[in-house]
C-alpha positions as CSV (number, residue, x, y, z in Angstrom):
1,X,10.8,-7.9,9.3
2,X,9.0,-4.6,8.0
3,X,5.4,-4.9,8.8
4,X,2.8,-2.2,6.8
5,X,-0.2,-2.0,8.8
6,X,-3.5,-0.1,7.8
7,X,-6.1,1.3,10.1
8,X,-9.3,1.8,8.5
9,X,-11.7,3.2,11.0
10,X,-11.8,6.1,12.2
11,X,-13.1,5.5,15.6
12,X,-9.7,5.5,17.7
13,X,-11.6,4.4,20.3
14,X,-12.9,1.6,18.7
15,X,-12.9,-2.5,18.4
16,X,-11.0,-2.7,15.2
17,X,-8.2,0.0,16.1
18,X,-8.0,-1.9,19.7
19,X,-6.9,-5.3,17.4
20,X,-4.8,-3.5,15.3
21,X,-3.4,-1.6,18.3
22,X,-2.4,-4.8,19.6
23,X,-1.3,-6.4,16.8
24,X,1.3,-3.9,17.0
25,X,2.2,-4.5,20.2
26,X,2.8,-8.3,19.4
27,X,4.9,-7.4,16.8
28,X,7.0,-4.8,18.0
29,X,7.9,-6.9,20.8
30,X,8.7,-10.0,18.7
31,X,10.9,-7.8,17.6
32,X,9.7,-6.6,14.0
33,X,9.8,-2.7,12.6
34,X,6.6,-1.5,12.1
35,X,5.0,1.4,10.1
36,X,1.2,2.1,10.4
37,X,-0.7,4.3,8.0
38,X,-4.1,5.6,9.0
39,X,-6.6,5.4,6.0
40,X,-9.3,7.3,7.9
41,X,-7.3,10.2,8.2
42,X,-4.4,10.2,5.4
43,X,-4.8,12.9,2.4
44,X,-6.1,10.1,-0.5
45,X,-8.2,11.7,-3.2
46,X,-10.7,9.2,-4.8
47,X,-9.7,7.4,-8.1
48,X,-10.9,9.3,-10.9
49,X,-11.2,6.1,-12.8
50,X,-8.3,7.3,-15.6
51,X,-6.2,4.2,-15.3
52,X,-3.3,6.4,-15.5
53,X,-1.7,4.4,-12.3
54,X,-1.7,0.7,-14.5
55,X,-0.7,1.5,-17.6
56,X,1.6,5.1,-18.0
57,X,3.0,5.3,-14.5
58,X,2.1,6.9,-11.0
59,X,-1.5,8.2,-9.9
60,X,-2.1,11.5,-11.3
61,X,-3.7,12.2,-8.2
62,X,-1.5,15.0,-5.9
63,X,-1.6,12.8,-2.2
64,X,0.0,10.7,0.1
65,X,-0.9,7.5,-1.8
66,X,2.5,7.8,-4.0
67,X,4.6,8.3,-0.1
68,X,2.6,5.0,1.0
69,X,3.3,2.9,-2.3
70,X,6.8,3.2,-1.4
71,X,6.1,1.8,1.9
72,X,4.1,-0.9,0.7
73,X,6.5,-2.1,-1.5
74,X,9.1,-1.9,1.2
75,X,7.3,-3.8,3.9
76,X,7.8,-7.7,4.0
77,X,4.1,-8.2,5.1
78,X,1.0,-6.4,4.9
79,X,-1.5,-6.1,7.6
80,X,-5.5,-4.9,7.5
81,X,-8.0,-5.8,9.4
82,X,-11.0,-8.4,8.2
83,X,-14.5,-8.2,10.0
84,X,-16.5,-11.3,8.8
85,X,-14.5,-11.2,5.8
86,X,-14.8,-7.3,4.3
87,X,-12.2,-5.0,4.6
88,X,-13.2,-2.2,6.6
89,X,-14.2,1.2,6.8
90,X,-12.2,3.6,4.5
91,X,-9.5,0.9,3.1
92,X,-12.3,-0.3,1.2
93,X,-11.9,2.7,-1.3
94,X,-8.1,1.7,-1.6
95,X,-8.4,-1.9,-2.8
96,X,-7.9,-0.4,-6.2
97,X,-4.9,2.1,-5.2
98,X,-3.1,-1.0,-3.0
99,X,-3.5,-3.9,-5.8
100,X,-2.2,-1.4,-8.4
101,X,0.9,0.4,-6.1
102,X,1.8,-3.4,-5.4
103,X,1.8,-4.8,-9.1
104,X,3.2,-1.4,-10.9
105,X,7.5,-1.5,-11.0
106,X,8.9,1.0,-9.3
């Protein structure tokens, strides 16, 4: 199984990068591929509010979102960390970049 999985703070040394860190772990030894983006650090410019991306075609936006869509929709599961139920950290500006990159055609 391909298993996408976002790190969101950008404290490496951190509680939620230690979960995810062994998360990982758990799943590389059960056997699984998995491919980690770090949305603390990666090149995403903010959404410019256009709605380019849902109805004409890919984010006008020059960045590593459109290299990561194409390993969203390639992964069989998705991973982020939840703290008392709120995404964290810097994924929360991609909730609108991930739900459209999952729902556009490729």
């Amino acid at each position: 199984m391909k298993i996408m999985v976002f790190e969101g703070s950008p404290n490496k040394r951190g509680s939620s990068n230690l979960l995810t860190t062994e998360f990982i772990h758990g799943a590389k030894a059960a056997g699984h591929l998995v491919q980690t983006v770090d949305a603390a650090h990666a090149e995403i410019h903010p959404c410019t509010g256009c709605i380019h991306c849902g109805y004409e075609g890919p984010c006008v936006q020059k960045d590593e979102m459109n290299r990561i869509r194409e390993m969203i929709l390639d992964a069989d599961m998705r991973y982020w960390l939840l703290r008392a139920m709120m995404i964290i950290g810097h994924l929360r500006q991609w909730e609108w970049c991930l739900a459209q990159a999952a729902e556009r055609p490729r």
